[in-house]
DOLUMDO-782747 format. One line per 4 residues: number of its first residue (from 1); their letters; for each residue x, y, z of C-alpha. Coordinates in Angstrom, 2 decimals. Layout:
<pts>
NUM> A> X:Y:Z; ...
</pts>
This chain:
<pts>
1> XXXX> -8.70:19.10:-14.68; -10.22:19.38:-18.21; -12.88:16.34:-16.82; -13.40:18.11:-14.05
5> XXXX> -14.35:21.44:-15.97; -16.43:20.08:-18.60; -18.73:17.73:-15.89; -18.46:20.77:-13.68
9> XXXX> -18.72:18.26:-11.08; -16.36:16.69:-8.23; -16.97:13.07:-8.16; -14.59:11.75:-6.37
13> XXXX> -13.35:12.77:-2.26; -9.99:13.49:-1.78; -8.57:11.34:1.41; -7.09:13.06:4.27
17> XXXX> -6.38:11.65:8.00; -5.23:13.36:11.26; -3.72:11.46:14.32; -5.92:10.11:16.62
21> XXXX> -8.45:12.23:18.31; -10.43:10.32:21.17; -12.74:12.82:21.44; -13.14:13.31:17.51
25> XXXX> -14.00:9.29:17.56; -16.07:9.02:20.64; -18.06:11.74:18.46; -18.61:10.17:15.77
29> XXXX> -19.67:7.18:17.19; -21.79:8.48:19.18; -23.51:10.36:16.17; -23.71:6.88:13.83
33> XXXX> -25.09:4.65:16.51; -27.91:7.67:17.17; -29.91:6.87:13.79; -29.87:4.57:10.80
37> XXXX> -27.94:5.83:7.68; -29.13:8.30:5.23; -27.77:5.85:2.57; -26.49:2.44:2.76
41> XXXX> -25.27:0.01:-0.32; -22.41:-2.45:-1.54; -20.46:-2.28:-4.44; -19.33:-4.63:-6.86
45> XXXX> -16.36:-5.69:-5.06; -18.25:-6.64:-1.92; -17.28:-3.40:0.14; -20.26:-1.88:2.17
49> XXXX> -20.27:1.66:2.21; -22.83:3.71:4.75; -23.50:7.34:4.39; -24.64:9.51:7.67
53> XXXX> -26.08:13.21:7.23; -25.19:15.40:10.45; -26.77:18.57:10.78; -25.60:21.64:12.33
57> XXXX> -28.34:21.34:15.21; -27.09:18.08:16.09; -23.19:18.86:16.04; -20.93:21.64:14.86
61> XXXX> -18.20:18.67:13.42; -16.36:21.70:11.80; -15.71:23.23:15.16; -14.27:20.05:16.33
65> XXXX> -11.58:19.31:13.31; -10.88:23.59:13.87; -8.67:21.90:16.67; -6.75:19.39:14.60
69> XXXX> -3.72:20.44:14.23; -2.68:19.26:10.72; -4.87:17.06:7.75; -2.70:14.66:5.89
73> XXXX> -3.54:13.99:2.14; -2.94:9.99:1.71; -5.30:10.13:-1.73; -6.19:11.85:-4.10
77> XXXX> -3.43:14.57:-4.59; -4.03:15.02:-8.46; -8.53:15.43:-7.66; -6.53:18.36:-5.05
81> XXXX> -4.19:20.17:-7.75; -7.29:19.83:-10.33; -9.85:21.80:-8.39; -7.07:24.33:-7.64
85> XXXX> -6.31:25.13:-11.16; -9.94:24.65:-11.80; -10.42:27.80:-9.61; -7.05:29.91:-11.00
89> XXXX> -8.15:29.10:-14.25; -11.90:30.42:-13.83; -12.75:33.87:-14.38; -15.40:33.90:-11.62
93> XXXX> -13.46:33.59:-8.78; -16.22:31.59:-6.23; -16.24:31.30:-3.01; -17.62:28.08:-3.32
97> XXXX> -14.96:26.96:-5.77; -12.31:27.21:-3.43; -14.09:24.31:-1.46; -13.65:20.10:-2.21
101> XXXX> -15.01:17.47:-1.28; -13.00:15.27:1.46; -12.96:11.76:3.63; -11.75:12.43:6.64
105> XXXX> -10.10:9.25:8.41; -8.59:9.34:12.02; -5.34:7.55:11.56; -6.15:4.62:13.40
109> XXXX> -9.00:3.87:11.07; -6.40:4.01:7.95; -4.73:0.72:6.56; -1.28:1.41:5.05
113> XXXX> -0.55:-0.94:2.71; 3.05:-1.94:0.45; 3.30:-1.38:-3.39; 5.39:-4.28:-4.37
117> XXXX> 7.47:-4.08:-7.23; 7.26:-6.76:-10.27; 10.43:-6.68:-12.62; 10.15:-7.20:-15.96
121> XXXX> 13.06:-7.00:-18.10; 15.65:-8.09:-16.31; 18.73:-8.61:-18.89; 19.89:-12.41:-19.31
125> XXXX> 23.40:-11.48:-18.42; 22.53:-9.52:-15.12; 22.67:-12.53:-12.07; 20.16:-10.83:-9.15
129> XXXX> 21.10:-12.81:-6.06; 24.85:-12.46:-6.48; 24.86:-8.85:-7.82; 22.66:-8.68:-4.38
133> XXXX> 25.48:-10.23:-2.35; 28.09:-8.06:-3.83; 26.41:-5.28:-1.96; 28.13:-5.19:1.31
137> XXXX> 25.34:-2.74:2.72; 22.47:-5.56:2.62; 22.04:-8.84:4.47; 20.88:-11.62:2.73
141> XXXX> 19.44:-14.58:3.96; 17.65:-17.54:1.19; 13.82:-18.72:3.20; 13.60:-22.24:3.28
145> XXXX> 10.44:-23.80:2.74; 8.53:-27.10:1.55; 6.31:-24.96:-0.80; 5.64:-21.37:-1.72
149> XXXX> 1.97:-21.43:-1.14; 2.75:-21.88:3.29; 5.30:-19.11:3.31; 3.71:-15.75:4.82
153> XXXX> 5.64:-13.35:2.89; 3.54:-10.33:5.32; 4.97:-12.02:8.48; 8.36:-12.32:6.76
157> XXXX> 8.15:-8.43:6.40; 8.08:-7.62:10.12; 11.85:-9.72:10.18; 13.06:-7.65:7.37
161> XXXX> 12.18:-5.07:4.77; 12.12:-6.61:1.90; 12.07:-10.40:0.40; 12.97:-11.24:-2.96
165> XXXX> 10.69:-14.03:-4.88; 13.03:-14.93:-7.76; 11.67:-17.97:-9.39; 10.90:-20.69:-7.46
169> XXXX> 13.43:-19.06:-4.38; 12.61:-16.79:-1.57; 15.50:-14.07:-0.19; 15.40:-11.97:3.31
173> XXXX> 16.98:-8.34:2.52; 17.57:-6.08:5.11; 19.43:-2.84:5.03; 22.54:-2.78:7.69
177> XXXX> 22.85:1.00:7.91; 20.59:2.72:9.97; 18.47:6.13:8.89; 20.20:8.61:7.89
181> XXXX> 16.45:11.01:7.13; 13.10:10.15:7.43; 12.50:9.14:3.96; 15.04:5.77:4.80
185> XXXX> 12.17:4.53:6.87; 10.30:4.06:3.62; 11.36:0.63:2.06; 10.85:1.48:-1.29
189> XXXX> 12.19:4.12:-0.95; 15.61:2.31:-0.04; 15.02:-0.66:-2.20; 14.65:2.16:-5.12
193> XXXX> 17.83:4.25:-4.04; 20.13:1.50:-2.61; 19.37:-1.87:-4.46; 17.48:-0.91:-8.03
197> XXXX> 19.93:1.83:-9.29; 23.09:0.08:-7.74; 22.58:-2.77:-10.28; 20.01:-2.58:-13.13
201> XXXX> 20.25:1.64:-13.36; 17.06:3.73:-14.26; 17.20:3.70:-18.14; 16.42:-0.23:-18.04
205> XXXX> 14.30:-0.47:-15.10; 10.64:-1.52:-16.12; 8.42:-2.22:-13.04; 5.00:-2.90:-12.66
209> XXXX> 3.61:-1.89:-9.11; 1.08:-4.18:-7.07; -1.04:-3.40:-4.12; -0.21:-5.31:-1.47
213> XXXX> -4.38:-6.02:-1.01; -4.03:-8.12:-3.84; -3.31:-12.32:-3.22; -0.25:-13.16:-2.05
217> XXXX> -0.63:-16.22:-4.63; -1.69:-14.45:-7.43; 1.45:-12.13:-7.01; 4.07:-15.08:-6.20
221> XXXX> 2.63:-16.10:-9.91; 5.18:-13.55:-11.54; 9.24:-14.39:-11.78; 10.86:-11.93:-10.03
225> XXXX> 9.05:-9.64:-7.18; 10.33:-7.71:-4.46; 7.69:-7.73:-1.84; 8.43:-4.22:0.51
229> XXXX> 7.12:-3.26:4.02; 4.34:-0.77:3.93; 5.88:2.84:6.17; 4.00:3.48:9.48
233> XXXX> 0.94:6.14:9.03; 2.95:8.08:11.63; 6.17:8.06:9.35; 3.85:9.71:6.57
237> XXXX> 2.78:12.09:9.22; 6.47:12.85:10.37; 7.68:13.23:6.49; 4.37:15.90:5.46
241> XXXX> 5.53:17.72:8.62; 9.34:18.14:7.37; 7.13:19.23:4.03; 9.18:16.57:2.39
245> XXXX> 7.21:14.74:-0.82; 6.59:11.05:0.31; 8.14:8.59:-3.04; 6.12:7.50:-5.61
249> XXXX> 3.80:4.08:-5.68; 5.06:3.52:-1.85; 1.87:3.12:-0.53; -1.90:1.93:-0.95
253> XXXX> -4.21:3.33:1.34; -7.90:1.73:2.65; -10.24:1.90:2.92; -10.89:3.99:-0.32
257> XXXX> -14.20:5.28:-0.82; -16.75:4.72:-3.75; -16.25:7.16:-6.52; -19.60:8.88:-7.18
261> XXXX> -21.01:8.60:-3.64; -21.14:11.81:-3.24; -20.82:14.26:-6.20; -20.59:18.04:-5.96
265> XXX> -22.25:20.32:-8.77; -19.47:23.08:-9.52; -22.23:25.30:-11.29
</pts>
């Protein structure tokens, strides 16, 4: 908040989707195959990014998300909370304050992807695997393989929720119990809840999150990962709608846009 005061800017869009909308994307492909784009560059991780300005006369877009029934924030929760205490917090209350800047994705445009978890201090006397196989509500299964580098660990995710790399060794873990709430069809949220506290506890739990974007070999690098399923978008949608909080670091969205494409003068 105090960066976003003293810039008096926004810089960066908050991301929201909605479930799929033909009409919405029949729209808007329609209006971005009419004309060029206002602004077109790449950044310096290779992503393109394209920029269309729609006016009014050409199509009333607000009238057409008026109909959606809910927006789902996926990104950028904390730029959200900022510009609301920016505006509680300012003694002219503005009109235009009360307004951000937003992406808007239709939900079959938006890429869920995992957080895997990395552990790092893992006590010498604490054996993984077997304090694994003490838990009779997992199944456990060791991958066999003729090198690491030719396993798909993403394929291996659709055949369970979660695999293991410890060491040089590969596990299988899937939960036997069914759901008992919606937040149970979030793997880390189970492999948090059911597997981390069971055995290591939360005071001596160090993790260090990766996207799953990043290489599966670079990742596979590290001693001990547990690679997780990414949820479904629709199992995001179904846990904002029982306005229950989705759990931390369980999900990286794309595509994310550029910081600074857009920026919005507060003053």
């Amino acid at each position: 908040m105090t960066h976003e005061t003293y810039i008096e800017k926004h810089v960066g869009p908050v991301v929201v989707s909605h479930r799929q909308d033909e009409q919405i994307d029949l729209l808007i492909q329609t209006l971005t195959q009419q004309k060029d784009p206002y602004a077109l560059w790449k950044t310096v991780d290779g992503r393109e990014h394209a920029l269309w300005r729609v006016s009014k006369g050409e199509c009333d877009l607000g009238e057409k998300f008026d109909k959606i029934e809910a927006l789902y924030i996926l990104d950028g929760h904390h730029r959200l909370e900022a510009a609301s205490q920016n505006y509680l917090l300012t003694a002219k209350k503005r009109e235009a304050d009360l307004w951000i800047q937003a992406i808007i994705y239709s939900s079959d445009y938006v890429m869920v992807h995992p957080q895997h978890r990395v552990l790092l201090n893992v006590p010498e006397n604490v054996q993984i695997v077997q304090e694994l196989l003490n838990m009779e509500h997992l199944e456990i299964t060791e991958l066999t393989f003729a090198a690491l580098k030719e396993v798909n660990i993403r394929e291996e995710l659709y055949r369970c929720e979660v695999v293991l790399k410890l060491y040089e060794k590969l596990y299988a873990i899937t939960f036997k119990r069914g759901f008992r709430n919606i937040l149970e069809k979030v793997p880390s949220f189970r492999l948090q809840n059911e597997i981390f506290t069971s055995f290591l506890g939360e005071e001596m739990l160090k993790l260090k999150y990766v996207p799953g974007i990043i290489d599966q070999e670079k990742v596979t690098e590290r001693d001990i990962v547990f690679f997780v399923r990414e949820p479904e978008i629709e199992t995001i949608f179904q846990i904002a709608d029982e306005s229950v909080t989705m759990p931390p670091k369980s999900t990286w969205i794309e595509p994310k846009p550029c910081s600074h494409m857009v920026v919005r003068m507060l003053n």
